[in-house]
N, CA, C and O atoms as CSV, one atom per row, in Angstrom:
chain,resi,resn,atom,element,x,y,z
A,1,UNK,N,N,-20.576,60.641,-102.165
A,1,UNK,CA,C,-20.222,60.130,-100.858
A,1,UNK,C,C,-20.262,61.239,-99.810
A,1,UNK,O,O,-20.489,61.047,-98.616
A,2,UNK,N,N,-20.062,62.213,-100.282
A,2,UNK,CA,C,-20.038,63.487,-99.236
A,2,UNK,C,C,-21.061,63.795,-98.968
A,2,UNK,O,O,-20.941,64.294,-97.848
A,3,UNK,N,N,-22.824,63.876,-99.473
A,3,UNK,CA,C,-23.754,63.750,-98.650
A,3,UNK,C,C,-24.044,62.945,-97.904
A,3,UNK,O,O,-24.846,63.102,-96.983
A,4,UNK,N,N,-23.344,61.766,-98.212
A,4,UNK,CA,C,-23.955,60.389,-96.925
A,4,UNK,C,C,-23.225,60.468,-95.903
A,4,UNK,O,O,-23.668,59.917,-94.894
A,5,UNK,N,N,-22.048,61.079,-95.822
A,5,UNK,CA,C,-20.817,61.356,-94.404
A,5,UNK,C,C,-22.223,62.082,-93.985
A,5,UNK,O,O,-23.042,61.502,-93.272
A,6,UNK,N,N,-22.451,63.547,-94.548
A,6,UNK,CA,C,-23.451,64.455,-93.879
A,6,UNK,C,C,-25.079,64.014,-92.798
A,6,UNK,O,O,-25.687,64.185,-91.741
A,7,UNK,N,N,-25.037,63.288,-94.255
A,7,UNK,CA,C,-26.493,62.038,-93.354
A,7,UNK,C,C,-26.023,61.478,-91.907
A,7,UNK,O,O,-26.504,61.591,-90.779
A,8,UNK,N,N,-24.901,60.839,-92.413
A,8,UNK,CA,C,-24.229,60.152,-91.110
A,8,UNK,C,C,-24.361,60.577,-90.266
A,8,UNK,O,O,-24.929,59.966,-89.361
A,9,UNK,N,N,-23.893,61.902,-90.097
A,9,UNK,CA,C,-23.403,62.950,-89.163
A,9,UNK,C,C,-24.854,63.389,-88.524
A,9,UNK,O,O,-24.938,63.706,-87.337
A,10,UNK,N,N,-25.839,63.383,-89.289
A,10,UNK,CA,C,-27.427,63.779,-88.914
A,10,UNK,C,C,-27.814,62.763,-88.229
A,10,UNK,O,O,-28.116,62.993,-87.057
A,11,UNK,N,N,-27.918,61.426,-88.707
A,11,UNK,CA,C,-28.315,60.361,-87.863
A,11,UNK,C,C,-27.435,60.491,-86.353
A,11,UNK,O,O,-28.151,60.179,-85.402
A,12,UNK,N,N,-26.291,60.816,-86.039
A,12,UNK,CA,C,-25.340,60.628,-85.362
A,12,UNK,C,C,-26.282,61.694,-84.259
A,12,UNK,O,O,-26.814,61.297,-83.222
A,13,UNK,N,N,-26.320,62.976,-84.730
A,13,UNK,CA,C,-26.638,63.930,-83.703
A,13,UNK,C,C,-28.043,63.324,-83.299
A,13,UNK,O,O,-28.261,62.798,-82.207
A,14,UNK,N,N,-29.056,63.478,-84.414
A,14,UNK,CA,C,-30.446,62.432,-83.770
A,14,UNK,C,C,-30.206,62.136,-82.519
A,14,UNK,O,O,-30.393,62.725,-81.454
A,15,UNK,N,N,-29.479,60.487,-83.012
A,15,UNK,CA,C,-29.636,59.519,-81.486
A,15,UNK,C,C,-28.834,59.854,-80.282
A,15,UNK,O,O,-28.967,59.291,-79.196
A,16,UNK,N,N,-27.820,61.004,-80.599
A,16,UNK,CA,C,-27.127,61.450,-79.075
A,16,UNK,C,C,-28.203,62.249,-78.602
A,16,UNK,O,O,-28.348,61.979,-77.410
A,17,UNK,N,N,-29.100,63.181,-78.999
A,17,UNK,CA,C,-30.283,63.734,-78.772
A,17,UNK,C,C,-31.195,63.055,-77.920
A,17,UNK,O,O,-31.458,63.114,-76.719
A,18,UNK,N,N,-31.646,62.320,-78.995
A,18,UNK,CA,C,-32.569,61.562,-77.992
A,18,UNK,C,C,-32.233,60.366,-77.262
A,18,UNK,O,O,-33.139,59.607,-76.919
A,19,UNK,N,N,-31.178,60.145,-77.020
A,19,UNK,CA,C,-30.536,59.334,-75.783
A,19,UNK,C,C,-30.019,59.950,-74.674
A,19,UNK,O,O,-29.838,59.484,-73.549
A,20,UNK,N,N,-29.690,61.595,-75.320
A,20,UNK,CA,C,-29.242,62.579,-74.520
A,20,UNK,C,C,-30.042,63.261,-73.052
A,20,UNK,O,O,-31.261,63.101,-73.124
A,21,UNK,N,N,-29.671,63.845,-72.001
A,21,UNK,CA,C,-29.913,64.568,-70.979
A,21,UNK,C,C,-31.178,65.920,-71.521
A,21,UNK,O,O,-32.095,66.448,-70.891
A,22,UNK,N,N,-30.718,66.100,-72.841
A,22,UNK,CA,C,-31.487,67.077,-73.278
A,22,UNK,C,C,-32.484,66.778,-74.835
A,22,UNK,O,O,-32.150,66.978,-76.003
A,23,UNK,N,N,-33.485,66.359,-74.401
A,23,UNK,CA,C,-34.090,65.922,-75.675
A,23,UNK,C,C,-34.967,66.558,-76.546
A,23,UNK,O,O,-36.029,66.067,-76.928
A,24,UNK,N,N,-34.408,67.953,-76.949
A,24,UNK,CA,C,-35.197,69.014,-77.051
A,24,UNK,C,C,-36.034,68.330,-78.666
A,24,UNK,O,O,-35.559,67.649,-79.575
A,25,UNK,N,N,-37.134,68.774,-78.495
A,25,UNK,CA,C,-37.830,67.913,-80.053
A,25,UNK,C,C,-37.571,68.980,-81.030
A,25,UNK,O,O,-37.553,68.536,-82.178
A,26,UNK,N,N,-37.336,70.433,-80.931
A,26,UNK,CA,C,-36.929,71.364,-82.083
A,26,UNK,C,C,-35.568,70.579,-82.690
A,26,UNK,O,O,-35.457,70.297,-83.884
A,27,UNK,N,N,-34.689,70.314,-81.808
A,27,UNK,CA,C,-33.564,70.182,-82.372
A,27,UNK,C,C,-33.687,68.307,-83.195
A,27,UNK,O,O,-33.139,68.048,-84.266
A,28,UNK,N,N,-34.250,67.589,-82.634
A,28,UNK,CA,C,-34.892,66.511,-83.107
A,28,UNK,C,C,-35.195,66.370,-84.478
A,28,UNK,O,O,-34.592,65.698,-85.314
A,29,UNK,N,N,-36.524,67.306,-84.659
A,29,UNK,CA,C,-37.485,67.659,-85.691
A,29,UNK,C,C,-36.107,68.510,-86.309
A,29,UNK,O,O,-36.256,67.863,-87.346
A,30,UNK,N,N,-35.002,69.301,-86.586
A,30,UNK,CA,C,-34.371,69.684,-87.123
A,30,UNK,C,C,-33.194,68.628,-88.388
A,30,UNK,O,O,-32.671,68.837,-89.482
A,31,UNK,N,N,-33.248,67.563,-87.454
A,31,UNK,CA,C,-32.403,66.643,-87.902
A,31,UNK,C,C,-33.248,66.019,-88.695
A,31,UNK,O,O,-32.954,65.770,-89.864
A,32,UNK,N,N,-34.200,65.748,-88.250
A,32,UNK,CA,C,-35.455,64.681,-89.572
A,32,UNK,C,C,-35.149,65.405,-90.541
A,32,UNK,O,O,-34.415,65.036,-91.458
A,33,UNK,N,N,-35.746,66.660,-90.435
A,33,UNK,CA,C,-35.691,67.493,-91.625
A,33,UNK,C,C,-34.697,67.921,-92.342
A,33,UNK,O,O,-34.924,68.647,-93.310
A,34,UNK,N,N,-33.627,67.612,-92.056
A,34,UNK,CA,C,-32.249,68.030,-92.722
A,34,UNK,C,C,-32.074,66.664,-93.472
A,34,UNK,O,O,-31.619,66.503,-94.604
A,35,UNK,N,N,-32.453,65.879,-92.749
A,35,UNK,CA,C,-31.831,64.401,-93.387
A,35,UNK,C,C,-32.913,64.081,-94.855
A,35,UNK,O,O,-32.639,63.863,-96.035
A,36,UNK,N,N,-33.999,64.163,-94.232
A,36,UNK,CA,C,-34.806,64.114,-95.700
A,36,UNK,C,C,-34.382,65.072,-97.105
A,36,UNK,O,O,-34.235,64.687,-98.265
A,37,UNK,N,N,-34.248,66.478,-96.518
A,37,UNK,CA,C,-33.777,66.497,-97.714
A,37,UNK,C,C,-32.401,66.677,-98.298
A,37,UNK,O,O,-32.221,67.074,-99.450
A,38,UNK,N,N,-31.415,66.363,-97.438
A,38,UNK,CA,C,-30.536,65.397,-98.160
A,38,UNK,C,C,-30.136,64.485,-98.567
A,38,UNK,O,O,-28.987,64.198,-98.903
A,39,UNK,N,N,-31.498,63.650,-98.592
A,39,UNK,CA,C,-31.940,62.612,-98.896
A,39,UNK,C,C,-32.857,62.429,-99.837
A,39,UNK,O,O,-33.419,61.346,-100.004
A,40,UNK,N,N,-33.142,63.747,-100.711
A,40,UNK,CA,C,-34.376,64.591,-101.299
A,40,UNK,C,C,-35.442,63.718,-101.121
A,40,UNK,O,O,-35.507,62.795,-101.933
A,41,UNK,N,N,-36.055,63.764,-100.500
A,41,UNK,CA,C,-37.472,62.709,-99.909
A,41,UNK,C,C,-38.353,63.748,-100.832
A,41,UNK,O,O,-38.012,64.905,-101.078
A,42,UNK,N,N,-39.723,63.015,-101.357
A,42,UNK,CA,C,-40.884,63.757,-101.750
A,42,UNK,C,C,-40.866,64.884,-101.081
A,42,UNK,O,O,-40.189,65.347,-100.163
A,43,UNK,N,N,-42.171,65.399,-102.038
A,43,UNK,CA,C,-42.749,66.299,-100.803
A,43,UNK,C,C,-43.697,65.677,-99.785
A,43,UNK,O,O,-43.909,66.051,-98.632
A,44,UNK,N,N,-44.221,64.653,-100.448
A,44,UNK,CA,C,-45.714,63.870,-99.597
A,44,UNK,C,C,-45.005,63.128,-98.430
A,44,UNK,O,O,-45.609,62.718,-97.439
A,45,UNK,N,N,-43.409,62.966,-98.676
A,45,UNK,CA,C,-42.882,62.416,-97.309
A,45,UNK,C,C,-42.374,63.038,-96.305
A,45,UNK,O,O,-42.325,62.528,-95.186
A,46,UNK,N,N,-41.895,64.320,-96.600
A,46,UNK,CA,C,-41.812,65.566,-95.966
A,46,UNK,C,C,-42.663,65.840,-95.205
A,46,UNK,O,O,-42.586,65.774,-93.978
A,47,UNK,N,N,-43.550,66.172,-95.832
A,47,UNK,CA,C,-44.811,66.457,-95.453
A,47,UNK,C,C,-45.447,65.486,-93.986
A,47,UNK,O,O,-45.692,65.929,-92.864
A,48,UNK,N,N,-45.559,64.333,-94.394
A,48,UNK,CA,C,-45.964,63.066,-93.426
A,48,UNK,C,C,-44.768,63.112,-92.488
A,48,UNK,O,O,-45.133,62.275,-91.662
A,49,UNK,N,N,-43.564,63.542,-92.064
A,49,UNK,CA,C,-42.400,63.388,-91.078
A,49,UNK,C,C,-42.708,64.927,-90.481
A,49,UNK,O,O,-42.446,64.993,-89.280
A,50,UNK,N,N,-43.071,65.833,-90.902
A,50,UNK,CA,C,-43.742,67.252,-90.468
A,50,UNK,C,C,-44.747,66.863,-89.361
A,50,UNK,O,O,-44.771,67.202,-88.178
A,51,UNK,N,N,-45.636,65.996,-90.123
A,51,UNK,CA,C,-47.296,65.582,-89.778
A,51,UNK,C,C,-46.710,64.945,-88.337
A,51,UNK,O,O,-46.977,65.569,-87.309
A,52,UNK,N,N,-46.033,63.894,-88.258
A,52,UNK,CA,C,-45.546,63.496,-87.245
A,52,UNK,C,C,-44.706,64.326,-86.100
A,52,UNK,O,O,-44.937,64.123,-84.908
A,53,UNK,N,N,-43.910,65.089,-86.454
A,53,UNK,CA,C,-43.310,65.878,-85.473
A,53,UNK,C,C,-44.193,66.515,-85.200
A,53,UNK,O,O,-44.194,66.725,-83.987
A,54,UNK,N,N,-45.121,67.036,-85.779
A,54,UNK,CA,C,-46.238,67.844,-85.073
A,54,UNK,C,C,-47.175,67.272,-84.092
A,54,UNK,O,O,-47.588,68.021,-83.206
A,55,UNK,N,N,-47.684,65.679,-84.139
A,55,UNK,CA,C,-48.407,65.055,-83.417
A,55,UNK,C,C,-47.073,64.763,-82.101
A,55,UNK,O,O,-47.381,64.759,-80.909
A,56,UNK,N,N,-45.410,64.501,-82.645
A,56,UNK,CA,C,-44.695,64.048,-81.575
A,56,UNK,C,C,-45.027,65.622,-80.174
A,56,UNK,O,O,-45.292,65.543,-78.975
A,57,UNK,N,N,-44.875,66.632,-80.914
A,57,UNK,CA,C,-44.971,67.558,-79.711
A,57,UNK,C,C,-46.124,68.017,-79.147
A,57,UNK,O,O,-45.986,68.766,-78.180
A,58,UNK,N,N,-47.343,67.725,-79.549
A,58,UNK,CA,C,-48.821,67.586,-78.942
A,58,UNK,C,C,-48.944,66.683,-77.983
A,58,UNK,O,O,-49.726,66.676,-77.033
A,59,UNK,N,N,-47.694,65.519,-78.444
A,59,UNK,CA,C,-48.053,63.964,-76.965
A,59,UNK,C,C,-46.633,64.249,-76.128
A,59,UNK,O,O,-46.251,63.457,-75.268
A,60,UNK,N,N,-45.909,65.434,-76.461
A,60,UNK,CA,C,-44.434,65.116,-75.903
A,60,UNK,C,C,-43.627,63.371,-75.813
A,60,UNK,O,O,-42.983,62.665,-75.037
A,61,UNK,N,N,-44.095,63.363,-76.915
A,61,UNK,CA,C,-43.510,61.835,-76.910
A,61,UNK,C,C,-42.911,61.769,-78.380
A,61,UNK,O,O,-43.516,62.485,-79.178
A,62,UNK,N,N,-41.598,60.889,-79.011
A,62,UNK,CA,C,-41.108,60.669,-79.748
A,62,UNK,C,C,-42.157,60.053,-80.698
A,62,UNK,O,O,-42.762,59.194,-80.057
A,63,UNK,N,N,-42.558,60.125,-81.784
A,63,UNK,CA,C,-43.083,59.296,-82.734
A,63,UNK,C,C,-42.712,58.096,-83.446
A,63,UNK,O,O,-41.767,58.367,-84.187
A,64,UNK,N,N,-43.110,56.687,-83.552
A,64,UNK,CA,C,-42.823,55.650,-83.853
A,64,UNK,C,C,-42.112,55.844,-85.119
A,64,UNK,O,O,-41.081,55.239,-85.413
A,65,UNK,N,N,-42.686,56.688,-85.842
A,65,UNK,CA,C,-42.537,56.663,-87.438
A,65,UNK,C,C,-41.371,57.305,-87.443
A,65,UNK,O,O,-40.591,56.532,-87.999
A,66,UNK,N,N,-40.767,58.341,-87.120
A,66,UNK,CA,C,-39.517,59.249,-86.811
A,66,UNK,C,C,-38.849,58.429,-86.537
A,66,UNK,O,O,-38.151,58.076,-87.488
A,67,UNK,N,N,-38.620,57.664,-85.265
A,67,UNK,CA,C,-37.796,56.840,-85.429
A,67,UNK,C,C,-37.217,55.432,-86.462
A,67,UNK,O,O,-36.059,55.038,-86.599
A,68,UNK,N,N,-38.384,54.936,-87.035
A,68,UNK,CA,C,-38.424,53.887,-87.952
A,68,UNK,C,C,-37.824,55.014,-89.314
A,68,UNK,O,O,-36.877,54.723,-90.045
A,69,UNK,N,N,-38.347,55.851,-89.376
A,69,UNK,CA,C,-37.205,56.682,-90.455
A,69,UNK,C,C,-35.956,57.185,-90.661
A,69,UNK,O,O,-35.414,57.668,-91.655
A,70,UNK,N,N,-35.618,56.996,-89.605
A,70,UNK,CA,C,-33.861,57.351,-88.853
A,70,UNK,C,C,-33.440,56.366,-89.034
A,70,UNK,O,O,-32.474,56.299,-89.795
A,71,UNK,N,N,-33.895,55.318,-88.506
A,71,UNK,CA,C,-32.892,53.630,-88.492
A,71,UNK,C,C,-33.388,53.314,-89.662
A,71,UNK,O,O,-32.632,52.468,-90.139
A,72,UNK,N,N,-34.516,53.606,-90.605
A,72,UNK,CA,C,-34.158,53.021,-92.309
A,72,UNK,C,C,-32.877,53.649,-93.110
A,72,UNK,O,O,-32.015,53.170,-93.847
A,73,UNK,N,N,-33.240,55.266,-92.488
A,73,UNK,CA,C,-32.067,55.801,-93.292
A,73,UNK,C,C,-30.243,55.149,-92.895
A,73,UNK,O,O,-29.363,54.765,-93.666
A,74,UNK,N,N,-30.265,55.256,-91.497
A,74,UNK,CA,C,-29.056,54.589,-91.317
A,74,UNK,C,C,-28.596,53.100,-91.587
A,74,UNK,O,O,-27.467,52.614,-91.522
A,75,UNK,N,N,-29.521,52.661,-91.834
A,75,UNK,CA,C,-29.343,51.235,-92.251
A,75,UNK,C,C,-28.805,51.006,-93.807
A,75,UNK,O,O,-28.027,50.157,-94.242
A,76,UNK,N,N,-29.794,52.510,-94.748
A,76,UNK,CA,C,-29.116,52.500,-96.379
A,76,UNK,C,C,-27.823,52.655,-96.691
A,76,UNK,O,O,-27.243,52.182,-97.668
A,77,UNK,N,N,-27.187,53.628,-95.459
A,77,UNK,CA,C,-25.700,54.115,-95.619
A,77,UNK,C,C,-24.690,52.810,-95.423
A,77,UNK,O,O,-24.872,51.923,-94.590
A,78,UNK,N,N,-23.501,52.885,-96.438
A,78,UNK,CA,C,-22.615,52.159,-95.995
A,78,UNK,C,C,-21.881,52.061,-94.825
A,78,UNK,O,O,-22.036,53.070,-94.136
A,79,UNK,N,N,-21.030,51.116,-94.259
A,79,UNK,CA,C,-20.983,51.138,-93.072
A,79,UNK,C,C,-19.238,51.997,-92.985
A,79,UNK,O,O,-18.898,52.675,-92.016
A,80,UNK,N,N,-18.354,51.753,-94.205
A,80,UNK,CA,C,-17.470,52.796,-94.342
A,80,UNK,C,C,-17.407,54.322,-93.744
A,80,UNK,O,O,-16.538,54.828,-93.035
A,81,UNK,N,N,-19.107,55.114,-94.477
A,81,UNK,CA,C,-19.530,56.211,-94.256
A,81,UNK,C,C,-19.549,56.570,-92.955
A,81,UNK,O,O,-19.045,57.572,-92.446
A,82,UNK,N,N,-20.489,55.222,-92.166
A,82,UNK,CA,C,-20.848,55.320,-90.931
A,82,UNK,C,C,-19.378,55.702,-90.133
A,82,UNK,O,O,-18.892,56.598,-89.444
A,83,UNK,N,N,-19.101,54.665,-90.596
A,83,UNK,CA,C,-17.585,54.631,-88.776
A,83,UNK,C,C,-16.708,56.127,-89.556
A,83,UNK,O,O,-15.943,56.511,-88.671
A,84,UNK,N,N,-16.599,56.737,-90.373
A,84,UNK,CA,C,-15.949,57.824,-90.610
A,84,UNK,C,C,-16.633,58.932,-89.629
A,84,UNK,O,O,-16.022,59.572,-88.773
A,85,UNK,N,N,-18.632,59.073,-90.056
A,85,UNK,CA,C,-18.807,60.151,-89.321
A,85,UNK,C,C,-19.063,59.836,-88.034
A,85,UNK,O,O,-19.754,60.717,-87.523
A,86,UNK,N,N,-18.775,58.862,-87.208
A,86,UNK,CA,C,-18.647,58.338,-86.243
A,86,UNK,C,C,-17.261,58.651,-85.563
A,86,UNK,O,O,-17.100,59.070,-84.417
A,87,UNK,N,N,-16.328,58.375,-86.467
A,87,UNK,CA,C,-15.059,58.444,-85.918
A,87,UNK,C,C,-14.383,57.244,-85.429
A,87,UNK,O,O,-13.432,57.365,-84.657
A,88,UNK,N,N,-14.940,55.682,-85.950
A,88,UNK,CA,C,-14.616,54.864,-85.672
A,88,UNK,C,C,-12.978,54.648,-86.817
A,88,UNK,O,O,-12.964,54.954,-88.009
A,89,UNK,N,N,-12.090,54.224,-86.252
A,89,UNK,CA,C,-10.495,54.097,-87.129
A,89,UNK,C,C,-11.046,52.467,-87.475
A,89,UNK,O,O,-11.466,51.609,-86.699
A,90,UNK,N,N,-10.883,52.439,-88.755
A,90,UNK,CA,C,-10.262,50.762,-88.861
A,90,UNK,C,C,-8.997,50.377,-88.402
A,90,UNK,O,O,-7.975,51.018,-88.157
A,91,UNK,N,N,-9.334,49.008,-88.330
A,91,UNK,CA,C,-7.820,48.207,-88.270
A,91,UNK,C,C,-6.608,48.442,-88.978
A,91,UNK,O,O,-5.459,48.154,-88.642
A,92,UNK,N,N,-7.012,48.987,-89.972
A,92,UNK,CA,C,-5.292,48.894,-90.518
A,92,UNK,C,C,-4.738,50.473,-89.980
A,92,UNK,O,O,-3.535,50.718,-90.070
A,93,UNK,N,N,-5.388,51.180,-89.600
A,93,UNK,CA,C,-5.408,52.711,-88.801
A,93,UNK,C,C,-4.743,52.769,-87.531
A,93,UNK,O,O,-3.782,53.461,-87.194
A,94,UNK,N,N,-5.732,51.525,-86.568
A,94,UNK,CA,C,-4.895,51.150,-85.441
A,94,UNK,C,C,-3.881,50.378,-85.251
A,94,UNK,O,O,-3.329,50.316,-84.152
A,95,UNK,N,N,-3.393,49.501,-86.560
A,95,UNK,CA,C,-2.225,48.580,-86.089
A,95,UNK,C,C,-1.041,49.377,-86.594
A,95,UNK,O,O,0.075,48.892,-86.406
A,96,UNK,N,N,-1.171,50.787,-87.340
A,96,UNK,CA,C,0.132,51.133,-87.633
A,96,UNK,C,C,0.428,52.018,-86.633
A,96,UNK,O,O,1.605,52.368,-86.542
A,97,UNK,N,N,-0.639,52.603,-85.608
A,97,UNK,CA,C,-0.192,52.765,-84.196
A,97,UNK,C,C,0.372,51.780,-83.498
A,97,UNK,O,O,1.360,52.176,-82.880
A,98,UNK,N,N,0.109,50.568,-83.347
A,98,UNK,CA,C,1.253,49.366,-82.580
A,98,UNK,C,C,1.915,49.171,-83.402
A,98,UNK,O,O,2.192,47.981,-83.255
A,99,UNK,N,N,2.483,49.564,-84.356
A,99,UNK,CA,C,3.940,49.112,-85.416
A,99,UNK,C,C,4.615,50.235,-84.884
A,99,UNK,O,O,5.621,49.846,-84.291
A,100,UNK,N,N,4.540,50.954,-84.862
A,100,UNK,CA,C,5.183,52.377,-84.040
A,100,UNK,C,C,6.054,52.108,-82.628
A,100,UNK,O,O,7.007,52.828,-82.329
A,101,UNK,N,N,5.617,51.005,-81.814
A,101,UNK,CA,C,5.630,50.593,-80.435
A,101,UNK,C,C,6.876,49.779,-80.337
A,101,UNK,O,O,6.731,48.712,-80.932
A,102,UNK,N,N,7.798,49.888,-79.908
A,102,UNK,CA,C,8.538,48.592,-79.853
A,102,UNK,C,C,8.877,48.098,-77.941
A,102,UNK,O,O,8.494,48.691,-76.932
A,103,UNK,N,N,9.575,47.039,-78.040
A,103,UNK,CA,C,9.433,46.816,-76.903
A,103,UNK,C,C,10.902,47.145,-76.180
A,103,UNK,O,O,11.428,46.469,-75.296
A,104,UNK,N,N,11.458,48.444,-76.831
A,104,UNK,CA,C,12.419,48.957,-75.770
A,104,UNK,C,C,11.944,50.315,-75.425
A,104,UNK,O,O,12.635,51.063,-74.732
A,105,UNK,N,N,10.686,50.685,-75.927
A,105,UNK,CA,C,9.910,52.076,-75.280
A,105,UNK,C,C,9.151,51.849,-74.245
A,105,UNK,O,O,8.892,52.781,-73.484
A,106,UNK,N,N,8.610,50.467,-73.999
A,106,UNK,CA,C,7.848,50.198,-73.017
A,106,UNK,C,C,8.826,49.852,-71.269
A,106,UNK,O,O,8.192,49.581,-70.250
């Protein structure tokens, strides 16, 4: 479970990246590549997500395939994993913050 928090956490930086003010493609192409192989991808798929970041920074444009490989990978992870490296609290997290509350503090 502790590599898929990590994945998480890779997918996570990805899309603030490239939704971000600063969409630098090193740091982009850093995250593909971290995620594959903690994801131990081939080498022939390595290789082909390389092939692509290399064509993404010849067109300065994001590559279709990079992205369709980010949202497969985040789609495999459980969604537990997700809202942890997200930082999303479940419900039973937030209601023992309003059990805390009564209505002579308010």
């Amino acid at each position: 479970m502790g590599g898929e928090v990590f994945q998480a956490q890779i997918i996570r930086n990805f899309f603030e990246t490239i939704t971000g003010t600063d969409r630098n493609l090193t740091r982009i192409s850093m995250c593909v590549i971290s995620l594959a192989k903690l994801r131990m991808e081939s080498p022939e798929k390595i290789s082909a997500l390389l092939d692509q970041i290399k064509k993404s920074k010849q067109q300065r444009e994001l590559s279709i395939d990079i992205l369709d490989y980010m949202c497969d990978a985040a789609i495999e992870l459980e969604l537990n994993v997700v809202q942890t490296a997200f930082g999303v609290k479940t419900i039973g997290e937030v209601m023992q913050d309003f059990n805390g509350i009564s209505l002579d503090t308010l």
